[in-house]
VEXGU-744663 format. One record per residue (C-alpha): residue number from 1; z, x, y. Coordinates in steps of 0.25 Angstrom, whole numbers, plus 2048, in hexadecimal, padded with zeros to 3 digits. Layout:
BEGIN
{pos NUM, z Z, x X, y Y}
...
//
This chain:
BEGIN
{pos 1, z A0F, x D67, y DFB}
{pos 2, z A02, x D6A, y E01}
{pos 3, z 9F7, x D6C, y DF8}
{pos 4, z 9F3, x D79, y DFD}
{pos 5, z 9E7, x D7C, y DF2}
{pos 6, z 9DF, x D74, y DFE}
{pos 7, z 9E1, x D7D, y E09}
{pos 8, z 9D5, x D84, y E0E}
{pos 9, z 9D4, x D92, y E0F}
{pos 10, z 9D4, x D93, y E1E}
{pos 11, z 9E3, x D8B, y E1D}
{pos 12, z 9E8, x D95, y E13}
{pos 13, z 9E4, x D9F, y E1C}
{pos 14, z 9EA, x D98, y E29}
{pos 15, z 9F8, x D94, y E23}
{pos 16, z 9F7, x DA4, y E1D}
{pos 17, z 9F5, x DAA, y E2B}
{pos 18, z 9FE, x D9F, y E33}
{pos 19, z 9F2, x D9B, y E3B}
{pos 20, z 9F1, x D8F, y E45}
{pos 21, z 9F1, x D82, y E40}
{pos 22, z 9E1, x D7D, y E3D}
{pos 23, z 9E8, x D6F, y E44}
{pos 24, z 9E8, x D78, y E53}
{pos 25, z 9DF, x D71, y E5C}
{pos 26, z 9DD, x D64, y E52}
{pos 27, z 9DF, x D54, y E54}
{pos 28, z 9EA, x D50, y E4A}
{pos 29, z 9EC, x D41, y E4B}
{pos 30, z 9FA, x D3D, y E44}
{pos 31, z 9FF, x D2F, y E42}
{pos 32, z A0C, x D28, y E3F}
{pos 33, z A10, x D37, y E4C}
{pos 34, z A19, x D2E, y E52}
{pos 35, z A25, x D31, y E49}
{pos 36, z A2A, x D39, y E3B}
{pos 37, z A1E, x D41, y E33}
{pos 38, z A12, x D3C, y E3D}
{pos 39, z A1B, x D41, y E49}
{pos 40, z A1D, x D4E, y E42}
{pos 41, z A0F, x D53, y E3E}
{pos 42, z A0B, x D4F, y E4D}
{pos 43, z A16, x D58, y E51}
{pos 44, z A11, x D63, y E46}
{pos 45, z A03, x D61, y E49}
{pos 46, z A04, x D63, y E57}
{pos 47, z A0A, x D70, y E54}
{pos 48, z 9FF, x D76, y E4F}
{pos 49, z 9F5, x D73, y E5A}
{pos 50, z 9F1, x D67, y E56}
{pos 51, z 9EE, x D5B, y E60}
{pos 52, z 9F4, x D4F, y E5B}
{pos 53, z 9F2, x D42, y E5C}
{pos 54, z 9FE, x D38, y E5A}
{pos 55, z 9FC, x D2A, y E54}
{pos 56, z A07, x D1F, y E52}
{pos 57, z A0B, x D14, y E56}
{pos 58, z A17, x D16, y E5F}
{pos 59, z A12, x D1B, y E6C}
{pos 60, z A1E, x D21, y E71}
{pos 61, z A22, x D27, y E65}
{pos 62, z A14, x D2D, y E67}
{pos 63, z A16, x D32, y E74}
{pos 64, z A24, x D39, y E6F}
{pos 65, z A1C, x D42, y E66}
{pos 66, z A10, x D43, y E6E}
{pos 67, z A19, x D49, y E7B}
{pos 68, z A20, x D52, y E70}
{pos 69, z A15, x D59, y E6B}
{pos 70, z A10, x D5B, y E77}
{pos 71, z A1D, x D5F, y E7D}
{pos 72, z A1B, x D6A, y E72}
{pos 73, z A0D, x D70, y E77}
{pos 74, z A06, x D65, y E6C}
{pos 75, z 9FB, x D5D, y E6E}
{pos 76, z 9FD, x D4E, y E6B}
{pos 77, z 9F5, x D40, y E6F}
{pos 78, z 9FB, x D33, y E6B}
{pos 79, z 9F6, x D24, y E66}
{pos 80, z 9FD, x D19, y E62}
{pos 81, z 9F7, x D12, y E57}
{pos 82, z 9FB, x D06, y E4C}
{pos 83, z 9F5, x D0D, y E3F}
{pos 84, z 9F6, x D00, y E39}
{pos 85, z 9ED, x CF9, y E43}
{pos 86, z 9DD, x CFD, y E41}
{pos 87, z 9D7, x CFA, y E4C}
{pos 88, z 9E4, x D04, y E53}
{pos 89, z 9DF, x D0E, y E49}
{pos 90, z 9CF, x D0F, y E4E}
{pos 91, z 9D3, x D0F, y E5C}
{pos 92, z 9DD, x D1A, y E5A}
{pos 93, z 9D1, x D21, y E53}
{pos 94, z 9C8, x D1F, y E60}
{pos 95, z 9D4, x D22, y E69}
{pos 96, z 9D4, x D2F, y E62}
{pos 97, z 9C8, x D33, y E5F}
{pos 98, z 9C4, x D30, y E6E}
{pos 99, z 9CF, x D39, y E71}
{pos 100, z 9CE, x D46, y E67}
{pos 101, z 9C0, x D44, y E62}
{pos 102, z 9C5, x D45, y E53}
{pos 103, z 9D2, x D47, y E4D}
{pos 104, z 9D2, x D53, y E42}
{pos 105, z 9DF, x D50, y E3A}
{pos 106, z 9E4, x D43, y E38}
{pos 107, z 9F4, x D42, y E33}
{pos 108, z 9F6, x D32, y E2D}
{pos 109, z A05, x D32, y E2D}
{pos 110, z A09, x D24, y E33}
{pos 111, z A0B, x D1B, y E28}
{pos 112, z A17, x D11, y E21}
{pos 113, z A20, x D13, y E16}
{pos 114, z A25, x D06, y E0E}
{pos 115, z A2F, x D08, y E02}
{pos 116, z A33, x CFA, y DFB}
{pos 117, z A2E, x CF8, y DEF}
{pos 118, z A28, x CEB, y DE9}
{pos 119, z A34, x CE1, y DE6}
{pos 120, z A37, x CE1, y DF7}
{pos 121, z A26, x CE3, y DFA}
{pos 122, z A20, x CD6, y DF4}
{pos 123, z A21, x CCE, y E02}
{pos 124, z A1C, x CDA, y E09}
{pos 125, z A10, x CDE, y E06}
{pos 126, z A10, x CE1, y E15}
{pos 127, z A16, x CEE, y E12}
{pos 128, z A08, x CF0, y E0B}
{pos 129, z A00, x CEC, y E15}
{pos 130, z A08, x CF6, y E1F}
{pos 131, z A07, x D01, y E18}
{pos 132, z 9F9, x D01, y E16}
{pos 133, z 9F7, x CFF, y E24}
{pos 134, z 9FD, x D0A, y E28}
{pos 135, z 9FC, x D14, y E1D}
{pos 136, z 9EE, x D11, y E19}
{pos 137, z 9E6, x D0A, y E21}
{pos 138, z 9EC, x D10, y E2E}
{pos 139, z 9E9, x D1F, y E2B}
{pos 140, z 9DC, x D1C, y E22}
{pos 141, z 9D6, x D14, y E2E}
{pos 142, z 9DB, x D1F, y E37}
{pos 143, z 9D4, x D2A, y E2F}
{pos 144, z 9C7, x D23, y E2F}
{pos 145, z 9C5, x D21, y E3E}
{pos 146, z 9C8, x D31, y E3F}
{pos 147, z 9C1, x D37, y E33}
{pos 148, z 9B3, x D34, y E38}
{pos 149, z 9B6, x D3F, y E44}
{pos 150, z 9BC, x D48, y E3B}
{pos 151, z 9B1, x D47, y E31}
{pos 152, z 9A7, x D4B, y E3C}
{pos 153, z 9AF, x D56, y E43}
{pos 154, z 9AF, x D5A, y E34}
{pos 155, z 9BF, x D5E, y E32}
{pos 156, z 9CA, x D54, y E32}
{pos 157, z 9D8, x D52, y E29}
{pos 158, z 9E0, x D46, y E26}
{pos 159, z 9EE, x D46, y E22}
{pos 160, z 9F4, x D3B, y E19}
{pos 161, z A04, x D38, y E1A}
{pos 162, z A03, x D33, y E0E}
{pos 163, z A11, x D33, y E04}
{pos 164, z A13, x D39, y DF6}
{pos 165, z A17, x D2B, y DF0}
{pos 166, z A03, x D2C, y DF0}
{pos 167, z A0A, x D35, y DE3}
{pos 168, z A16, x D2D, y DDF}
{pos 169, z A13, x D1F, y DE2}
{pos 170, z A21, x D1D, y DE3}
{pos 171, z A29, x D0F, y DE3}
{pos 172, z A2B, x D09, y DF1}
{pos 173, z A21, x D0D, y DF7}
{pos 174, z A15, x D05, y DF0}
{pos 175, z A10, x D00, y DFF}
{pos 176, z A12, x D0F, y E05}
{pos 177, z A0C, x D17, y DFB}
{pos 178, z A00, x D0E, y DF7}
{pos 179, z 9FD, x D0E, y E07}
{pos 180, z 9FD, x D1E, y E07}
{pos 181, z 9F7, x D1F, y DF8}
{pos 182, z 9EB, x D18, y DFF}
{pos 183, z 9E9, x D22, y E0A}
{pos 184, z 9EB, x D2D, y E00}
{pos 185, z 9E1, x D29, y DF9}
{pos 186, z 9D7, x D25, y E05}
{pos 187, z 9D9, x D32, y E0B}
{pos 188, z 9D7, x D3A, y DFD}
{pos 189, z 9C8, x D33, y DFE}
{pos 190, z 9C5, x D33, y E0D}
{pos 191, z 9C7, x D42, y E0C}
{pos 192, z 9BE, x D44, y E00}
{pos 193, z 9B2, x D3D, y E0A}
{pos 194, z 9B6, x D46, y E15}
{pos 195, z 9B7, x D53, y E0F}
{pos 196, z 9A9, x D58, y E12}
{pos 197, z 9AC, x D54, y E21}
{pos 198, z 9B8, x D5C, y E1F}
{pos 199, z 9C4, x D52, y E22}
{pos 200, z 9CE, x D53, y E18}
{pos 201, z 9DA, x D4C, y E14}
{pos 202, z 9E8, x D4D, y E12}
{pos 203, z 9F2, x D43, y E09}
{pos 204, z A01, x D49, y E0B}
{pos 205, z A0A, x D42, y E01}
{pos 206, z A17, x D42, y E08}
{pos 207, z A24, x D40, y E02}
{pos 208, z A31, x D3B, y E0A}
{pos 209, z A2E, x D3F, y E18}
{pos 210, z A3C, x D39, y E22}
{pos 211, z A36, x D30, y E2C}
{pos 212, z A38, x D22, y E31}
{pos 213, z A2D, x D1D, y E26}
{pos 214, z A38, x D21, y E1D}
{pos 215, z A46, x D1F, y E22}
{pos 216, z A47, x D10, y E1D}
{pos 217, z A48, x D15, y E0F}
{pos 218, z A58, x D1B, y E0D}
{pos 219, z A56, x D22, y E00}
{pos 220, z A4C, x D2B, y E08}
{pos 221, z A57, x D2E, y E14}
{pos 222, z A57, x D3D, y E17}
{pos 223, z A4B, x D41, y E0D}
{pos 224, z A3E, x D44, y E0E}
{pos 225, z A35, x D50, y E18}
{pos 226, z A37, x D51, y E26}
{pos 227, z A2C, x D4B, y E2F}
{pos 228, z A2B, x D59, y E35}
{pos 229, z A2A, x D5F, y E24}
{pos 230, z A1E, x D54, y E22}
{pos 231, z A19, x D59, y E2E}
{pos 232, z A16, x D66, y E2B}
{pos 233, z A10, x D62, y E1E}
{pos 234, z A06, x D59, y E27}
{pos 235, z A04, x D65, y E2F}
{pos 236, z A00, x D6E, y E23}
{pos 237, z 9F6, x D63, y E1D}
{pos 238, z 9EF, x D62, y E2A}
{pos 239, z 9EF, x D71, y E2B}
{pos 240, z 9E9, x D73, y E1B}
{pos 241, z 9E3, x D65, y E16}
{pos 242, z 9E9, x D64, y E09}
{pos 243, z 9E3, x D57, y E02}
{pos 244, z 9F2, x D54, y DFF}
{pos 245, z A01, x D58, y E03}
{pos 246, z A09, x D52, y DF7}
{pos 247, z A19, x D55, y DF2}
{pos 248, z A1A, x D5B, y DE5}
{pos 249, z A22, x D4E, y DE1}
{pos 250, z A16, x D47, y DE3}
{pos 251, z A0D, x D4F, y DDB}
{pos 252, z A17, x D4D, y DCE}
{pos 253, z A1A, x D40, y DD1}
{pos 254, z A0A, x D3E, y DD2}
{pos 255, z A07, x D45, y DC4}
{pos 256, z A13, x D3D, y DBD}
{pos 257, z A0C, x D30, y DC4}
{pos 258, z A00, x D36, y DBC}
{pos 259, z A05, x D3C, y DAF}
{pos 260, z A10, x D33, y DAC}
{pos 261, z A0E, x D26, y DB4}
{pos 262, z A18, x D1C, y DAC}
{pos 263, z A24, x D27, y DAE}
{pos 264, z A20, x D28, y DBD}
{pos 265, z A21, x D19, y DBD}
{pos 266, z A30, x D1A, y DB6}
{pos 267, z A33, x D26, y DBF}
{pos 268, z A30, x D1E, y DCB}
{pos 269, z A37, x D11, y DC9}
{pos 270, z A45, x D17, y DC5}
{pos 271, z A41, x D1E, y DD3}
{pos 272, z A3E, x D10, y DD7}
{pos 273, z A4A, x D0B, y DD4}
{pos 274, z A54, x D16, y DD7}
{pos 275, z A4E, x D13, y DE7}
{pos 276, z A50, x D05, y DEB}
{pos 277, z A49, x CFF, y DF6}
{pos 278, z A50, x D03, y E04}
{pos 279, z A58, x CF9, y E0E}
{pos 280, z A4B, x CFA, y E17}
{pos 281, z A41, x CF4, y E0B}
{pos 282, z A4B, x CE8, y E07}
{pos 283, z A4D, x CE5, y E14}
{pos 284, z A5B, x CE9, y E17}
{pos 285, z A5A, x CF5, y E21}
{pos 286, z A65, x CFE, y E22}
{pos 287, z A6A, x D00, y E2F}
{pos 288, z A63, x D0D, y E36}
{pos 289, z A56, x D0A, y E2C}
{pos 290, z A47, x D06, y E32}
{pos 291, z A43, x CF9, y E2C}
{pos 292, z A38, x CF9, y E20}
{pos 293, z A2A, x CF5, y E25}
//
C-alpha cells in the first residue's frame, strides 16, 4: 500500500491526466536485474523511457535482459559486479558515473534471504556475516559513491527492497531482517540530510514475492506477488517517492508489536512453531530445492 499523502501535487496531477512517466529520458540503475523482481523493474523501467543500467553479477544472465530490452525499443547498459566486494562496488561507481554522468534513481534489489532459526544457526554465524554484506553494506556503500552526484545535479531517488518482516520481526529470519532493518533505518536518515538537495528515499516493505531467494522454503510453494506485480510497485515508487511502500499486515502487526508487545511475542511463537524449519535449513534438501546459503 503506497503511502500516497506524500505524492506531490504535480504527480497527482500526472497520474490524473495519464501523463508520461517523469523516469522518460532518466538513468535508473537496478541491481540483483539479472533474474526475479530486479529483472522485472529493469524490464518495467525501460518501458517508460527510462535508460537502465543493469547490475549483477552473472554476465550472461545480464546480457539476456540487456538484448531483451533492447530488442523491445528500451535502452539498457550492463555491468557485472560482486555487491559483496567493496572495492567492486567503487569501481562500478567510476565505471558508471564515467559513463552516464550521474545516475537519477537508484533501485537496491539484490540481496539474500536466510530462514533457520537459532537452534540450526549457532555455528553459522556466517549467515550473519553474508547477509550483511550484501543487504547492507552492499547497497549502503553503493548509495554513498552515487549520492554525491545526485546531491549536486540536485534531484535523485533511491528505492529500498527491503521486506515487511522491518515491521514483524518474524521468527527465522533473525539474520535477514536484522540485515534489511539496518538499511531501513540508514536510508530513513540519509534521506533526512538529503532532503534540502532534493534526493529522497523509498523503503518498500515487501511481503512474499516468488523468486529463486524464496523457493528453498516449502511452505511458501505457490504464495507470494509476482516479480512483474512487485514490479509495478517499484515503478510507482520511482514514479511518486513515497517515504514508504508497506502491506496493511505490516502496519497491524507493527502497532500490535507496539501496543501489545508480550501477546505479539505469543502470536509469533505458535507461528514459530506451526512453521518448522525447511529441508534446505537442516541440511536435507529435497530433490528439485536450491541449497540454503
Amino acid at each position: 500500500m503506497a503511502v500516497d499523502l506524500f505524492l506531490t501535487p504535480r504527480s497527482r496531477l500526472r497520474r490524473w491526466r495519464g501523463g508520461p512517466s517523469p523516469l522518460r529520458g532518466r538513468t535508473v540503475l537496478v541491481t540483483g536485474a539479472s533474474s526475479g523482481i530486479g529483472e522485472a523493474t529493469a524490464r518495467a523501467v525501460a518501458a517508460q523511457g527510462a535508460t537502465v543500467l543493469l547490475v549483477a553479477r552473472r554476465d550472461e544472465e545480464l546480457l539476456r535482459v540487456r538484448s531483451a530490452i533492447e530488442a523491445g525499443g528500451g535502452r539498457a547498459a550492463s555491468y557485472v559486479c560482486d555487491l559483496t566486494d567493496g572495492d567492486a562496488i567503487d569501481a562500478l561507481v567510476g565505471r558508471v558515473l564515467a559513463d552516464h554522468g550521474t545516475v537519477d534513481y537508484l533501485v537496491n534489489n539484490a540481496g539474500r534471504s536466510i530462514r533457520r532459526s537459532l537452534a540450526l544457526s549457532y555455528d553459522r554465524f556466517h549467515d550473519v556475516e553474508r547477509t550483511i554484506a550484501i543487504n547492507y553494506l552492499g547497497p549502503v556503500r553503493l548509495t554513498m559513491g552515487l549520492l554525491p552526484a545526485m546531491r549536486a545535479q540536485g534531484f535523485g531517488h533511491v528505492v529500498n527492497i527491503v521486506t515487511w518482516g522491518v515491521q514483524l520481526k518474524a521468527p527465522k529470519f533473525s539474520a535477514y531482517i536484522a540485515s534489511k532493518t539496518a538499511l531501513d533505518t540508514w536510508s530513513r536518515i540519509a534521506g533526512r540530510e538529503a532532503y534540502a538537495d532534493g534526493v529522497t528515499f523509498t523503503n518498500m516493505r515487501f511481503s512474499l514475492v516468488r523468486t529463486p531467494m524464496s523457493a528453498p522454503t516449502e511452505a511458501y510453494a505457490g504464495r507470494g506477488a509476482t516479480p512483474e506485480q512487485a514490479a509495478r510497485r517499484i515503478v510507482r515508487a520511482l514514479e511518486d517517492r513515497p517515504l514508504t511502500v508497506n502491506t496493511v499486515a505490516g502496519n497491524v502487526g507493527e502497532v500490535v508489536n507496539l501496543v501489545a508487545p508480550r501477546l505479539s511475542d505469543w502470536m509469533f511463537h505458535r507461528f514459530d512453531r506451526m512453521f518448522p524449519d525447511s529441508a534446505a535449513a537442516r541440511g536435507a534438501v529435497s530433490p528439485g530445492s536450491v541449497p540454503s546459503p
